[in-house]
C-alpha positions in Angstrom: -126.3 142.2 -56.0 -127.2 139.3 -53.9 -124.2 137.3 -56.2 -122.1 139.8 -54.7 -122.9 139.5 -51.1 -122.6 136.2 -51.3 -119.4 135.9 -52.8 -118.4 139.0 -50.5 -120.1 136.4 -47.7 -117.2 134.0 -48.5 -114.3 135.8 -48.9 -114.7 137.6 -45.9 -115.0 134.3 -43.7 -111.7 133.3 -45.0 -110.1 136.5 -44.9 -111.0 136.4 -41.2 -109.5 133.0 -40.6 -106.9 133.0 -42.6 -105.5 136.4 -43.4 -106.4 138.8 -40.6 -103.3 138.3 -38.9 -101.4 138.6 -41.6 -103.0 141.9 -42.0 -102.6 143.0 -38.9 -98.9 141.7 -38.7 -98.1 143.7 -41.8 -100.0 147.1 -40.6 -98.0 146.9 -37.2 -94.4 146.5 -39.2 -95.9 149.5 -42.1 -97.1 152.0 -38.9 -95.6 150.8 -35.8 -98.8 150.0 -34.3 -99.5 147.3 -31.6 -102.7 146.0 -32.6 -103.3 142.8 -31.0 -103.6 139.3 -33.2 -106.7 137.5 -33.1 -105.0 134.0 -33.1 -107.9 132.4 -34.7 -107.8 128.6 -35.1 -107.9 128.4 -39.1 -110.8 125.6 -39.8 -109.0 123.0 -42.2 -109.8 122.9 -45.4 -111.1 126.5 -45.6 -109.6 127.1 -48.8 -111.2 124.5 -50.5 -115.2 124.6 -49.4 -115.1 128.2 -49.4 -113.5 127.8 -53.2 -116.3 125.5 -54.1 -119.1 127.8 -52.6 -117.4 130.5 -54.5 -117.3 128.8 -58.0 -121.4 127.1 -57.4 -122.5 131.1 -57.0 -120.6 132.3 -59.9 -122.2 129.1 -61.8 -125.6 129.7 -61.1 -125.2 133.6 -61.7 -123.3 132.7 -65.3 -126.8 130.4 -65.5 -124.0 127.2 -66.3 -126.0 125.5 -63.5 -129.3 125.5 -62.1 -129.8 126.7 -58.6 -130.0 123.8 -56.3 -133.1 124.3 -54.8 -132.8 121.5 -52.0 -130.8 123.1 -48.9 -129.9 119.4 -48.1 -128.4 118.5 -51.9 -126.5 122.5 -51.4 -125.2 121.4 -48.0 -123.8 118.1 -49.5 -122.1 119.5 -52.2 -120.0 122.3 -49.6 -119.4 119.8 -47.5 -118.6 116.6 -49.0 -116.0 115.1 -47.0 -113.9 113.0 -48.8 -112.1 115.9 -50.7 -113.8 118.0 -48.0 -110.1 119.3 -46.4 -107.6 119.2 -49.2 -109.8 119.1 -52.5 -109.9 118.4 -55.4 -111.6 121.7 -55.5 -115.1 120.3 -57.4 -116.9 122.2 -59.5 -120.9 121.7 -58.9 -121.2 120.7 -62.6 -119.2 117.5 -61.9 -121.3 116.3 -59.6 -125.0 117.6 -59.6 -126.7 114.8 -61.2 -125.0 112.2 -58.5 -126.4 114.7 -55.7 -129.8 113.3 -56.0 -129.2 110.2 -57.8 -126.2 108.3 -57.9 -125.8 104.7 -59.4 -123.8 102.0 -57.3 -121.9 99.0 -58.9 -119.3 96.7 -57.6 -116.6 97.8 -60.0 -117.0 101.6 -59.3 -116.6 100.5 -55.3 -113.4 98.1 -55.6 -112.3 100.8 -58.8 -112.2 102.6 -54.9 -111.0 101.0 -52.6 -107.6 100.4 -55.1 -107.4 104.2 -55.5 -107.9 104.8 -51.9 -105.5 102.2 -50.7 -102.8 103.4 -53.6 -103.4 107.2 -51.9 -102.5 106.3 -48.6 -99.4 104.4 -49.3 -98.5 107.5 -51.5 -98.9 109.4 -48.7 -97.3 107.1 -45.2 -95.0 105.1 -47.5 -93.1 107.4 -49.6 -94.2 111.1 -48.5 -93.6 110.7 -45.0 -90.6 108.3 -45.4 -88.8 111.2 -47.7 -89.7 114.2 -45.7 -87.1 112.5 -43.2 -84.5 113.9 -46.1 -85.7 117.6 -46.2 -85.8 118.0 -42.1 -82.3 116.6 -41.8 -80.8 118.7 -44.7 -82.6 122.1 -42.7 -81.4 121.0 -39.1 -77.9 119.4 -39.9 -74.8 120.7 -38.5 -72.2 119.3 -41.6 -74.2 121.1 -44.7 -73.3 120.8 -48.3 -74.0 121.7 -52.0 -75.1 117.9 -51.8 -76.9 118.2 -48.5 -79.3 121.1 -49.7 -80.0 119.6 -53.3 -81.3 116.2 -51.7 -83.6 118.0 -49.3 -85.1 120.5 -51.6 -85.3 117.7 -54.2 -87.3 115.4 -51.2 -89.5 118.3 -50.1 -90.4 118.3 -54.0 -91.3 114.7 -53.8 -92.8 114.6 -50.6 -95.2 117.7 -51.2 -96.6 115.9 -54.4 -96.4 112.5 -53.3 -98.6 114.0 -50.4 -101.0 115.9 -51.8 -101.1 113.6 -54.6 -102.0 111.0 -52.1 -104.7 112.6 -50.6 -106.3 113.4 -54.2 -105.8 110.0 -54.6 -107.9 109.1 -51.4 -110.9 111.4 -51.9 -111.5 110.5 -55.6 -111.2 106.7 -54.2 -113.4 107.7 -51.6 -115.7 109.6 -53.7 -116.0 106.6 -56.0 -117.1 103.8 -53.2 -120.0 106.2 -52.6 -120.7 106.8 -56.1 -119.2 110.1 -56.9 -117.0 111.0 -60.2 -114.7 113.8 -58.6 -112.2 114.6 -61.5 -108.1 114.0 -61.7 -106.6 116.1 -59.7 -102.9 115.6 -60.5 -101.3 113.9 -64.3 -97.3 113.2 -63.1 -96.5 117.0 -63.5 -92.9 115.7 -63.3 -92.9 114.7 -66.7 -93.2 118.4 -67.6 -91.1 119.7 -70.4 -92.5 123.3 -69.1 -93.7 125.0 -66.1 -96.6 125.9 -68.8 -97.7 122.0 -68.9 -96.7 121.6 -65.5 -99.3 124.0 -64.1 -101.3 122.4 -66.4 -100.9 119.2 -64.8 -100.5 120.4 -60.9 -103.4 120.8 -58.8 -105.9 121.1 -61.9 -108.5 121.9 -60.1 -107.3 125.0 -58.6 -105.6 126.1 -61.8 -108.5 125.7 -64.0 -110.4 127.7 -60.7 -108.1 130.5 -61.0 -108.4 130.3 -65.1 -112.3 130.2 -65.3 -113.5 132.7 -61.9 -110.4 135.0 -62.5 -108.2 135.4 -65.3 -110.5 135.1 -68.5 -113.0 137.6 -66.7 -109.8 140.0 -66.2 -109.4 139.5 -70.1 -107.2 136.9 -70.1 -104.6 137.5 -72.9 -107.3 139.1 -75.4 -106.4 142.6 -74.6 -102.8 143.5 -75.3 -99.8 142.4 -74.0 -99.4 144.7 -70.6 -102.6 143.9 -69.9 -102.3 140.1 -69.9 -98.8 140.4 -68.1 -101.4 142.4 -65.2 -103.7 139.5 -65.4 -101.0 136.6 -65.2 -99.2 138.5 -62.0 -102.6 138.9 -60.4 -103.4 135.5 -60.6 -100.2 134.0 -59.8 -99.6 136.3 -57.1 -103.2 135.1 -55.6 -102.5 131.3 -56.0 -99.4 131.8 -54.0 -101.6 133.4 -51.6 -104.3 131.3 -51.2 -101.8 128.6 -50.1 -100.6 130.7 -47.0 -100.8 133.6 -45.4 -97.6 135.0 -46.1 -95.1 136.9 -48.2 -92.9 133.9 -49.4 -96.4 132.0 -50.6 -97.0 135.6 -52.6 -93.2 135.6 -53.7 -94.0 131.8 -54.9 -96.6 132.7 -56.6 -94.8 135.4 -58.5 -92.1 133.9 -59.8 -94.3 131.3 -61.6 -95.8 133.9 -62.9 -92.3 135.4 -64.0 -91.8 131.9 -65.3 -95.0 131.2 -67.5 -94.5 135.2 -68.9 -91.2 134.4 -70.0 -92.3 131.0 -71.6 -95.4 132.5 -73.4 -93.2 135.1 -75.2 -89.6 133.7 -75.7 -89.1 130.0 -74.2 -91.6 127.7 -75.6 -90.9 127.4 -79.1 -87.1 126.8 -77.5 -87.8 124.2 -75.4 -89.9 123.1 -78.4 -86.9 122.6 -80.5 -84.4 121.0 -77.5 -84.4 117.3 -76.8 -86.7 116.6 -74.5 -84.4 115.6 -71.3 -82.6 119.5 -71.6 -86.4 120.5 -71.2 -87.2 118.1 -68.2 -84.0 119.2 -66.6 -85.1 123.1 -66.7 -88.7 122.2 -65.9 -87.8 120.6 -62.4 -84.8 122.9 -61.6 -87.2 125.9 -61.5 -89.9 123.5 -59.3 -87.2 122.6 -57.0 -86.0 125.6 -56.3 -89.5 127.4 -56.4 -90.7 125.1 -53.3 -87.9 125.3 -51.2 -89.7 129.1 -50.9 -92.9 126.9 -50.0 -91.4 125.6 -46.3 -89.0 128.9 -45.9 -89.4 132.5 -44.9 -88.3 134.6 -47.6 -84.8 135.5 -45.9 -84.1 131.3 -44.9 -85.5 130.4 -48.7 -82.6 133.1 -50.0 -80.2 131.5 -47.9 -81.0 128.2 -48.8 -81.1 128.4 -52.6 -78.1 130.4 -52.3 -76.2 127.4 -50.5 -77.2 124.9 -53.4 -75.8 127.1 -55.9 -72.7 127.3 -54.0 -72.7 131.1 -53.2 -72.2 129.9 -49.9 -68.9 128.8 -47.5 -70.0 125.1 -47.5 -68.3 122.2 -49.3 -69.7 120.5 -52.5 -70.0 117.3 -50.2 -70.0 115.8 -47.1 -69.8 112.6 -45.2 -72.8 113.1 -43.7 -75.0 114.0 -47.1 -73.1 110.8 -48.8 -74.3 108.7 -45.8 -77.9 109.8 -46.1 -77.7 109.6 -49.7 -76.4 105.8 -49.4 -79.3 105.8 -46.7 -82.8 107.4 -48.5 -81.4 106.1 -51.7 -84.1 103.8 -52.4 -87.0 106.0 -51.4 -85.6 108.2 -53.6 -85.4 106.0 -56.4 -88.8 104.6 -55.8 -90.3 108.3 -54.9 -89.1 109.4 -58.7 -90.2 106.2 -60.6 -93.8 106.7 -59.3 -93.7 110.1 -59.9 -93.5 109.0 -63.4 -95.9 107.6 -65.8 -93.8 104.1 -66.0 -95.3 101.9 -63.4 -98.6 102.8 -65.1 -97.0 102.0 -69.0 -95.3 99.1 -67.8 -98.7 97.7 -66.4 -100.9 99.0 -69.0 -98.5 97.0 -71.7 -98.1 93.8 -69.8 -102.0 93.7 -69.6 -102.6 93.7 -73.0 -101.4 89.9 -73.1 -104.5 88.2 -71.6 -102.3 86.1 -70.2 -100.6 88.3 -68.3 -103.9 90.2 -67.8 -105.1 86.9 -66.0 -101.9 87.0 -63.7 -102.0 90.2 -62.6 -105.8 90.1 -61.5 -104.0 87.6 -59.4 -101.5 89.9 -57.8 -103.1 93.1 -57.7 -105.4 92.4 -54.9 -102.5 90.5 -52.8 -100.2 93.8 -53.4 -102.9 95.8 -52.2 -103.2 94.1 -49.0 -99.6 94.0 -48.9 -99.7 98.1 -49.2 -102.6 98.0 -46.9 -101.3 96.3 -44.4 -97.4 98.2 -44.8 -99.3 101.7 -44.4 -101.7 100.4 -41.1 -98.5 99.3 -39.5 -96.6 103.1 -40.0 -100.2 104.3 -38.7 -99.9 101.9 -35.5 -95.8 103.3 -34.9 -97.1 106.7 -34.7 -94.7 108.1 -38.1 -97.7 109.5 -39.6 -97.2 113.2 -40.5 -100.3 115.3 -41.1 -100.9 116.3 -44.9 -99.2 119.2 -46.1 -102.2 120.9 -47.6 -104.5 120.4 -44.5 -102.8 124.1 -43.4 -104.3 125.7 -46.8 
């Protein structure tokens, strides 16, 4: 009982904040009411804390974890800031032992600083820098088959070099003060399925929704209706608990749709193709699944509809060939790094001490470099809030 007020405790709170007008919105269309919206400033990172709470109560009840007896220790763990506003979501497990007693060293706090610096130019030097691409594409006045593909492409980028970033930055952060938050992101763009891409987006609220969710609904051990229930349910909530509103729902869904479809016809198929036809289909469906992400429903349809071509707009024109000459190298460099090469590349050229010896050399002078490149867009005002602080 008291496991169920307090998990009733937390998912009221951000009902309030974050779905009661959306509620009310939605009961005024249904009835033709005029109840009034409460216009409640949503606290950031809502989503996340209240997440964490969530999984800590379900924990302790499971007995997987020992209550935490000290308020202060309980308080820390809710409300540890580094990933306190855009996660990872972190599980109590992960870091109980470092509550009370964490171990400093040198290596852990420059291991840090690298990650953190490395976050932040993800974020100012290549997420804000592309997202340029996306609001010119929605707001232009020549549009094209072109035109649309580039921006939904660079919303894509931008929404994972941005949140990747800011992973990025709270492990980093989390690590200087001798925390081991776990990876939040594994280049999901290397995909071959949306089944392994889920599996390497946002880990931490996938394996949320997997372990507080969809194996206590049964997961896939009780026929196949029912585990078709339990994979719309769950999808249909993670699309939720990124927005209030019915395109984040539709979002969710059609993942859903996707991973069905995968899990009883696709996957031994894309199996069986070379890899490249698999990659292709894999970030088709993301693309076009996240240009619902930034879209009402009816402006998503529209949208999608016009990179298709079901639309009366040209394959090209001048204007998307001059920004594509233009954002070419961002985009170039934004796909590269959304790959595991820069890490290969490095990881091989290390292996030769000698090498190894130059590049202890380098690496702290192209950190600075980075440092220095990402204070400066800071100082000119181009920063862009993170994406994921509205969640």
């Amino acid at each position: 009982m008291v496991t169920g007020i307090a998990i009733s405790v937390n998912i009221t709170l951000i009902g309030l904040f974050k779905y009661a007008d959306f509620t009310i919105k939605n009961i005024n269309t249904l009835f033709s009411t005029d109840i009034p919206l409460l216009k409640l400033a949503l606290p950031i990172g809502i989503s996340f804390y209240t997440f964490q709470a969530i999984s800590y109560i379900i924990d302790v009840y499971r007995r997987e974890v020992k209550a935490q007896k000290n308020i202060i220790n309980l308080s820390l763990y809710i409300s540890l800031f580094p990933q306190l506003i855009a996660g990872p979501i972190v599980r109590y497990q992960t870091v109980n032992n470092e509550l009370a007693e964490r171990t400093h060293s040198f290596a852990d706090f420059s291991y840090g600083v690298r990650r953190f610096i490395f976050g932040l130019s993800k974020k100012l030097l290549i997420a804000d820098q592309i997202a340029n691409l996306w609001t010119l594409a929605t707001q232009t006045n020549q549009p094209s088959v072109l035109y649309y593909w580039l921006g939904a492409i660079a919303f894509s980028l931008q929404i994972y070099f941005d949140f990747s970033g800011y992973s990025d930055m709270a492990i980093g952060m989390g690590r200087m003060f001798g925390f081991h938050f776990l990876e939040n992101f594994d280049h999901p763009f290397c995909s071959k399925s949306i089944t392994e891409f889920w599996r390497r987006w946002h880990i931490s609220l996938g394996s949320w929704f997997r372990d507080y969710l969809y194996i206590p609904l049964g997961g896939n051990r009780q026929g196949k209706l029912r585990w078709i229930f339990n994979l719309f349910v769950v999808w249909g909530l993670t699309g939720f608990w990124h927005g209030a509103d019915w395109n984040f729902v539709l979002w969710g869904l059609l993942f859903g749709i996707a991973l069905m479809f995968e899990k009883l016809f696709m996957l031994k198929v894309l199996e069986k193709i070379p890899s490249f036809f698999s990659h292709i289909y894999t970030i088709l469906i993301v693309v076009l699944s996240f240009v619902l992400f930034n879209n009402s429903i009816a402006d998503a349809a529209t949208f999608i509809k016009s990179m298709i071509g079901l639309t009366n707009i040209p394959l090209i024109s001048a204007e998307s060939l001059y920004y594509l000459h233009s954002y070419f190298g961002v985009l170039v460099i934004s796909i590269v790094f959304s790959t595991d090469i820069p890490s290969a590349i490095f990881r091989k050229i290390t292996i030769n001490q000698t090498f190894k010896k130059i590049a202890d050399y380098i690496e702290p002078v192209l950190l600075i470099i980075l440092l220095l490149l990402s204070v400066g867009y800071l100082v000119d005002s181009s920063f862009q809030p993170f994406l994921y602080f509205r969640f």
